[in-house]
VEXRO-723585 format. One record per residue (C-alpha): x, y, z. Coordinates in steps of 0.02 Angstrom, whole numbers, always signed. Layout:
REM VEXRO-723585
<site <X, Y, Z>>
...
END
This chain:
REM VEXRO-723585
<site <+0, +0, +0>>
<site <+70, +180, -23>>
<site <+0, +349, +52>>
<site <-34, +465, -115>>
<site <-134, +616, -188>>
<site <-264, +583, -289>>
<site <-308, +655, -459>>
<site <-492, +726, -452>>
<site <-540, +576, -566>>
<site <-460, +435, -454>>
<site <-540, +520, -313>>
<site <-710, +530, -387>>
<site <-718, +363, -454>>
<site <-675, +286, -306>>
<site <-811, +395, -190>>
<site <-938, +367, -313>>
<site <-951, +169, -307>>
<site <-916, +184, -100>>
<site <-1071, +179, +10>>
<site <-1091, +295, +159>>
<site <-1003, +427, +47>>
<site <-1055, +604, +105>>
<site <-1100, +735, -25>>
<site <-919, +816, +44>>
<site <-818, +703, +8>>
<site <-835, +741, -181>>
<site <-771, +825, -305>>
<site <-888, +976, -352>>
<site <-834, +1024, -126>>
<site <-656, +989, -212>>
<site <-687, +1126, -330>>
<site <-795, +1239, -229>>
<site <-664, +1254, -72>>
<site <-523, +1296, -205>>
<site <-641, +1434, -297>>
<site <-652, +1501, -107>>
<site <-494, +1496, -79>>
<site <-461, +1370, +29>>
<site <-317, +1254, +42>>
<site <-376, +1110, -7>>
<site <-315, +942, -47>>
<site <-363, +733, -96>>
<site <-254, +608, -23>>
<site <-275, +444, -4>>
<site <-204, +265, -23>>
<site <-181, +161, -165>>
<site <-157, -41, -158>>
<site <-9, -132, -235>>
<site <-119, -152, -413>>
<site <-120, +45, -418>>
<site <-303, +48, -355>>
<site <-372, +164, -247>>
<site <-440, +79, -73>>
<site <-462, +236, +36>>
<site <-474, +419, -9>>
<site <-489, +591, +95>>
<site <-544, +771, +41>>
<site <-438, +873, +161>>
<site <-448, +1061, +195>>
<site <-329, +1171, +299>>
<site <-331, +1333, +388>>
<site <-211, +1448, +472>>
<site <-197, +1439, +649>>
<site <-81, +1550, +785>>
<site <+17, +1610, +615>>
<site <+118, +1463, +583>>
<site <+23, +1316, +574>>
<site <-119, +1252, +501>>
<site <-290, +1152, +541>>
<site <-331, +1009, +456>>
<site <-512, +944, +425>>
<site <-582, +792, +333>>
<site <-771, +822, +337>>
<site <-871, +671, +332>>
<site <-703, +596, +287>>
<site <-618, +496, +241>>
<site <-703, +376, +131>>
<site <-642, +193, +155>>
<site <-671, +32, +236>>
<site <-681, +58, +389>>
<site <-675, -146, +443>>
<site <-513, -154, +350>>
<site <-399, -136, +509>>
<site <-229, -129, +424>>
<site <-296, -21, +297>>
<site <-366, +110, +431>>
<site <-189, +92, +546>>
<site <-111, +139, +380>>
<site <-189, +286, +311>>
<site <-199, +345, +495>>
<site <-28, +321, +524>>
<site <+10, +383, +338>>
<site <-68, +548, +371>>
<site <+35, +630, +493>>
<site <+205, +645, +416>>
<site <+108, +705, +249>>
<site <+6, +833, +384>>
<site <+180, +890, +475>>
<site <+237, +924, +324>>
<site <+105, +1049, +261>>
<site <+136, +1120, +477>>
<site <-20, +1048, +541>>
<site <-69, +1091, +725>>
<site <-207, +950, +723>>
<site <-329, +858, +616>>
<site <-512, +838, +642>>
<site <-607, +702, +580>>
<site <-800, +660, +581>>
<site <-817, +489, +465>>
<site <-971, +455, +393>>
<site <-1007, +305, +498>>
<site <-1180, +269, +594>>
<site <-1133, +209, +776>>
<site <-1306, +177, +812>>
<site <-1499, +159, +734>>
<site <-1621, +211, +836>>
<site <-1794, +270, +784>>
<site <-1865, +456, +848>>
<site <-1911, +430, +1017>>
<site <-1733, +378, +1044>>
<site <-1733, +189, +1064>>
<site <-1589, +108, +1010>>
<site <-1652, -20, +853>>
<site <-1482, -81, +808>>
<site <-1291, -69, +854>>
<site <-1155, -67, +731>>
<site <-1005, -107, +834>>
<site <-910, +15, +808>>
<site <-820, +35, +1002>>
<site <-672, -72, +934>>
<site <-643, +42, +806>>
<site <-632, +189, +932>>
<site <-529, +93, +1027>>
<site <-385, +84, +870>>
<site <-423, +249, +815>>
<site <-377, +311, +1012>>
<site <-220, +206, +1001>>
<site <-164, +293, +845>>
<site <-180, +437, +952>>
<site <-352, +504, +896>>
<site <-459, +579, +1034>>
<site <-617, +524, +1017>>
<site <-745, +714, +1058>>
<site <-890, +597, +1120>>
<site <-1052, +558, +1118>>
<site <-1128, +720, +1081>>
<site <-1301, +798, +1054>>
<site <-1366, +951, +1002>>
<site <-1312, +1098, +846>>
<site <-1161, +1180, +848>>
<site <-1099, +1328, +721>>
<site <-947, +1212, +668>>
<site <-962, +1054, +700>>
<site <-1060, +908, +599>>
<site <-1229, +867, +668>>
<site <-1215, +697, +724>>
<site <-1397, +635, +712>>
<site <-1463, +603, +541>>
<site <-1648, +569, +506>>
<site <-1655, +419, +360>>
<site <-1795, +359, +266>>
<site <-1730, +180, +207>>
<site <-1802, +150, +19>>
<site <-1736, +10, -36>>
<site <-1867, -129, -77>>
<site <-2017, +14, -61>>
<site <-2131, +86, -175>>
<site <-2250, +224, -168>>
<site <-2383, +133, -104>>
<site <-2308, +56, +49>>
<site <-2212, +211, +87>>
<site <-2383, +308, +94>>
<site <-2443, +165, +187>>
<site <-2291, +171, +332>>
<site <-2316, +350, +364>>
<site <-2426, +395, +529>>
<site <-2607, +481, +488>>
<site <-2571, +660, +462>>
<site <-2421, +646, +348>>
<site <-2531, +513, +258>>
<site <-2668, +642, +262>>
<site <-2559, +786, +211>>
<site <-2444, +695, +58>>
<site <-2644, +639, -27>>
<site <-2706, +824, +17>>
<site <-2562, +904, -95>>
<site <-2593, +770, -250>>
<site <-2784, +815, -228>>
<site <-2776, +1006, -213>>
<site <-2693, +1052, -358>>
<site <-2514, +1094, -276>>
<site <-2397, +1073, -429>>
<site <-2180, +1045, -416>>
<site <-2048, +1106, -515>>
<site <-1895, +1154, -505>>
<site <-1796, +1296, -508>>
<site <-1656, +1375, -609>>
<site <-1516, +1453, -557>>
<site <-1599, +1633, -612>>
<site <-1755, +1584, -487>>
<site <-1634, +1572, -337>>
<site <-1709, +1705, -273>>
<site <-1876, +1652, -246>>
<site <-1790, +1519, -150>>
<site <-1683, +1615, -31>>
<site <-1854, +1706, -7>>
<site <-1933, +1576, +65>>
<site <-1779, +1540, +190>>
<site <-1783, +1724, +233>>
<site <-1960, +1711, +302>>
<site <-1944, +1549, +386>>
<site <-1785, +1615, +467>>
<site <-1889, +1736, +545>>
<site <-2024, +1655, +590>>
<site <-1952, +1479, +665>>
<site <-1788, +1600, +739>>
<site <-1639, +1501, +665>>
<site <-1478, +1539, +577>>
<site <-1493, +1522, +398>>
<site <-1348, +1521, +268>>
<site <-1297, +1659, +156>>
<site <-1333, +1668, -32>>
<site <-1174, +1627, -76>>
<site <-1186, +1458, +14>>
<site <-1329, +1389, -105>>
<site <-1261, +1455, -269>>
<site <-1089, +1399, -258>>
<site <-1158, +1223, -218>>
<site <-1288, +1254, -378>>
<site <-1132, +1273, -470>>
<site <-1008, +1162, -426>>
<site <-1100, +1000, -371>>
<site <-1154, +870, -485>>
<site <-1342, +873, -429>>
<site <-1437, +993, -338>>
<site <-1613, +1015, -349>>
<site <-1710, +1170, -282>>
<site <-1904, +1125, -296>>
<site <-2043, +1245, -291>>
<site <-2225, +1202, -226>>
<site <-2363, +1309, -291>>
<site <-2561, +1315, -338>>
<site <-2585, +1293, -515>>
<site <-2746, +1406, -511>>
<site <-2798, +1344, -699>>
<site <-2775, +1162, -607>>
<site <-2857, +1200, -440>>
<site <-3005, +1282, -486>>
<site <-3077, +1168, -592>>
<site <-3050, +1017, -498>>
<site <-3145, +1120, -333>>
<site <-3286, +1181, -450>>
<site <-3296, +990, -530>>
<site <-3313, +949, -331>>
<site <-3476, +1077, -318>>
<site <-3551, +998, -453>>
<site <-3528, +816, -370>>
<site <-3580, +891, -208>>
<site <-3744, +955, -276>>
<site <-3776, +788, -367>>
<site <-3738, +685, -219>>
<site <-3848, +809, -116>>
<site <-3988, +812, -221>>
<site <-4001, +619, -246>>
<site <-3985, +589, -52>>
<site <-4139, +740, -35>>
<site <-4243, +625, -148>>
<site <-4200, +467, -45>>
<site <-4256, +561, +100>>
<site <-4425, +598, +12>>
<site <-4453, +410, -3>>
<site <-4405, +369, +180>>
<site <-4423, +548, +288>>
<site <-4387, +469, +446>>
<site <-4237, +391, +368>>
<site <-4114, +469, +500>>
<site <-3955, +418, +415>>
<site <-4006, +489, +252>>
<site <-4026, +649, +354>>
<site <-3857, +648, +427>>
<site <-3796, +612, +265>>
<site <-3863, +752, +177>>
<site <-3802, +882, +314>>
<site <-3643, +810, +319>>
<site <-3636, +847, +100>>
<site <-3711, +1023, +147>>
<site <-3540, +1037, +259>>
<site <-3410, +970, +128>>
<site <-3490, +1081, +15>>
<site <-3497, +1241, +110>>
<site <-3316, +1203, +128>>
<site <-3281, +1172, -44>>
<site <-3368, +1363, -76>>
<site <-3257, +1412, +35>>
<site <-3121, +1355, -39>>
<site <-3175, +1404, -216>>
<site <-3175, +1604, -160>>
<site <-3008, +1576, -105>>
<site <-2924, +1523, -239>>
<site <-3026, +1652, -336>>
<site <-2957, +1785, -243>>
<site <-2790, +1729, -231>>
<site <-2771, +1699, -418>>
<site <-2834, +1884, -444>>
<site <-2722, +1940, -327>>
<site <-2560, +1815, -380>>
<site <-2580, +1771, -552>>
<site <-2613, +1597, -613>>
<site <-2463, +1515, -488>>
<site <-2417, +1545, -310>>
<site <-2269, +1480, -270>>
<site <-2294, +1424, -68>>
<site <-2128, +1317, -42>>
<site <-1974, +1291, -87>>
<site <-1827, +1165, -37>>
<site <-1633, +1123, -73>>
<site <-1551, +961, -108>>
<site <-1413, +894, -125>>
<site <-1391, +716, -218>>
<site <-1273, +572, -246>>
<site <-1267, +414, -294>>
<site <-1291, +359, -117>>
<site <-1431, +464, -41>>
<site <-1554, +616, -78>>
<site <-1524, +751, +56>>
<site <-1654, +882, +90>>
<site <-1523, +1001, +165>>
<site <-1649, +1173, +175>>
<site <-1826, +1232, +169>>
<site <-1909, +1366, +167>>
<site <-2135, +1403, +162>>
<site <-2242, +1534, +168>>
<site <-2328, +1541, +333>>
<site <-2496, +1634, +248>>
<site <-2515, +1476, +130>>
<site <-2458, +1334, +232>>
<site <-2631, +1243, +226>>
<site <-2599, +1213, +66>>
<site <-2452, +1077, +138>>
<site <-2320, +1128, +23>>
<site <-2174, +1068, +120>>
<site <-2259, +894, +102>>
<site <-2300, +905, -89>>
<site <-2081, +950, -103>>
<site <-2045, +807, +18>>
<site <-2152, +674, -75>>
<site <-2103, +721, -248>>
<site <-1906, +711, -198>>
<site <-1942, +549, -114>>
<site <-2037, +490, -273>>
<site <-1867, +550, -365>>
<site <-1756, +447, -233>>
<site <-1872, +307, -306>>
<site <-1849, +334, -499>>
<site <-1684, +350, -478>>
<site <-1643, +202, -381>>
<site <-1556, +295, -233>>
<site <-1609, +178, -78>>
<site <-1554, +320, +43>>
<site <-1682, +471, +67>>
<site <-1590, +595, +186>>
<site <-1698, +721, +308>>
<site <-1523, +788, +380>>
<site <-1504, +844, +534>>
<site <-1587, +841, +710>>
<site <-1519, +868, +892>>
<site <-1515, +700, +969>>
<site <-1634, +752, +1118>>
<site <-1772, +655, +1088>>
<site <-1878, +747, +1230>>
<site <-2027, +863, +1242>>
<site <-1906, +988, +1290>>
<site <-1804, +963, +1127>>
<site <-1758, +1130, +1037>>
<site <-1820, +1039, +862>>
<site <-1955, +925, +938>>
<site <-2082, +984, +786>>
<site <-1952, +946, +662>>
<site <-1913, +781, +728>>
<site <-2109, +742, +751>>
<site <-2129, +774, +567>>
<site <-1987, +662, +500>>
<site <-2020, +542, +645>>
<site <-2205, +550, +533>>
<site <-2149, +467, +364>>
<site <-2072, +309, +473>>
<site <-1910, +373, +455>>
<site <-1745, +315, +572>>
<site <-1593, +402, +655>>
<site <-1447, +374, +631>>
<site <-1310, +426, +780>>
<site <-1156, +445, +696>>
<site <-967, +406, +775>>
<site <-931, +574, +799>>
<site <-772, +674, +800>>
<site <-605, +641, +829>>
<site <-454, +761, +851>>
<site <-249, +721, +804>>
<site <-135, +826, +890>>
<site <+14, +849, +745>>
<site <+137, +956, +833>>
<site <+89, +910, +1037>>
<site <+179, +1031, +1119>>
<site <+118, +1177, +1037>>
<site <-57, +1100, +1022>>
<site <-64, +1083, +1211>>
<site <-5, +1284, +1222>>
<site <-171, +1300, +1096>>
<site <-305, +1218, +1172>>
<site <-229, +1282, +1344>>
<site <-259, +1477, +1257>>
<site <-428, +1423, +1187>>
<site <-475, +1391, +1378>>
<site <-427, +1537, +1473>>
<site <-496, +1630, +1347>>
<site <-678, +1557, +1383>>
<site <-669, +1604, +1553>>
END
């Protein structure tokens, strides 16, 4: 085996037929990091046939003048159950970071330590403390087992819808009654998907603006979004919105039902007047309909006020061959009856399906699985479509130069006091 760079087509080739490869650890964040100017590099290790068998996308940055930080995010991509192979690139590393005067490396691999599902109970273990253990012994401090968002750091809880073997219908079937409810609502009331091009960003970003606002979080900038919109290999940015010339229609081709349904049950009744369920039945139609009116003004109005489209959500993702990953999201609070987070979520899924990706990726929640949790509504809705957490290993930390790293991290302390 031999420590190496990588060209950006060994590298890609390699990440690309590797499960549990994060969108990161790819080439378009090779790209993107060097159009930002960071220093950025692929390393990784190459077999005695010349093949590739582990690969990293490293990025550095200056710390205390002279030295730099390394970080591997989500990285590096390898076989992890391969325990000469991970003592070797681990070992490999260091001179290659020393070289380049690295302080310390960070790591984060993409590896789930646990399954659970969303109130927290543990469905499955992946044994993963032995591999702690070596990574410790090469001198690797594991950060541990930690919950919660912070500004730098990789979340470590990832909520996954598994798709392999499913289909629409059973995936409809799984999910709990209102996201059943909801995903059927958006097919029935005439909310439409597309996506967007890069020159409709901005409705987009518009979307995240509000919903920063309103929900109090703290949202990327523009720059963020577009420079992933250009340099990865597949982003999608899908819009919900009422297709008035759609909607209408369908509701007024409801009325008519209703009327029909009414006036057939009102003639019933004629035959049989003490006929109490025939009673019930017909104020029950006289309900739906009155609803359905209801509904008819208001799309009336809104198409006089809108146009023949109003666009109500929007979302970003971010694909590879591994997994769909709805990364952002953004609605408008006025509309959200019209559900048009759900019509975004089930048409992505529905692309997850086409597309044979098995993996479909809600991203990120805290860990705290308690009524008390600072996301509990966000974890409630993924928890909806029968989705599962994964816990990931979480980070570890190489000191390169130790003495001066100690004089760091003892700096970084007294100045938090």
């Amino acid at each position: 085996m031999k420590f190496t760079n990588l060209t950006t087509g060994e590298f890609e080739t390699f990440t690309n037929k590797m499960p549990y490869a994060h969108f990161t650890q790819a080439v378009g964040n090779y790209e993107l990091k060097l159009s930002e100017g960071t220093s950025t590099y692929l390393v990784g290790v190459k077999d005695d046939q010349d093949e590739v068998i582990a690969a990293c996308l490293l990025t550095s940055v200056p710390v205390m003048k002279k030295f730099n930080y390394f970080y591997s995010n989500r990285g590096p991509v390898m076989d992890f159950d391969n325990k000469e192979l991970v003592d070797f690139f681990f070992k490999e590393i260091v001179p290659y970071l020393k070289n380049k005067k690295g302080l310390f490396f960070r790591i984060d691999p993409y590896l789930p330590y646990q399954l659970r599902d969303h109130d927290g109970n543990i469905k499955k273990t992946f044994n993963r403390d032995g591999l702690i253990k070596q990574f410790e012994s090469l001198g690797y401090e594991h950060q541990g087992f930690t919950t919660g968002f912070h500004p730098i750091h990789q979340i470590r809880w990832h909520s996954v819808l598994e798709l392999e073997g499913m289909d629409e219908k059973s995936l409809i079937k799984n999910m709990d009654s209102l996201r059943k409810r909801n995903t059927k609502k958006v097919q029935k009331n005439g909310v439409k998907v597309r996506f967007l091009s890069e020159d409709e960003m901005p409705i987009f970003r518009q979307f995240m603006e509000d919903t920063t606002e309103k929900k109090d979080f703290n949202d990327r900038g523009d720059d963020f979004y577009y420079n992933r919109l250009k340099y990865f290999d597949n982003v999608k940015v899908p819009l919900a919105y009422i297709d008035f010339k759609t909607y209408i229609p369908q509701l007024e081709k409801e009325h008519e039902q209703y009327n029909k349904d009414i006036a057939k049950a009102e003639k019933d009744l004629e035959k049989k007047p003490d006929n109490q369920k025939t009673v019930n039945k017909i104020e029950n139609l006289k309900q739906q309909r009155e609803a359905n009116e209801a509904k008819i003004k208001e799309a009336q109005q809104l198409q006089q006020e809108h146009g023949d489209t109003l666009p109500i959500a929007a979302g970003f993702f971010i694909i590879n061959p591994f997994e769909v990953v709805y990364y952002a999201g953004g609605s408008s609070n006025e509309y959200r009856h019209f559900a048009g987070s759900y019509a975004i979520q089930w048409e992505m899924i529905k692309y997850a399906l086409d597309h044979n990706i098995n993996r479909y990726n809600f991203y990120g929640i805290s860990g705290d699985f308690s009524e008390e949790a600072p996301d509990v509504g966000v974890i409630k809705f993924k928890k909806g479509y029968n989705a599962d957490v994964y816990e990931y290993i979480g980070d570890f930390v190489k000191p390169i130069n130790k003495p001066v790293y100690k004089a760091y991290t003892t700096i970084k302390k007294v100045l938090k006091k």
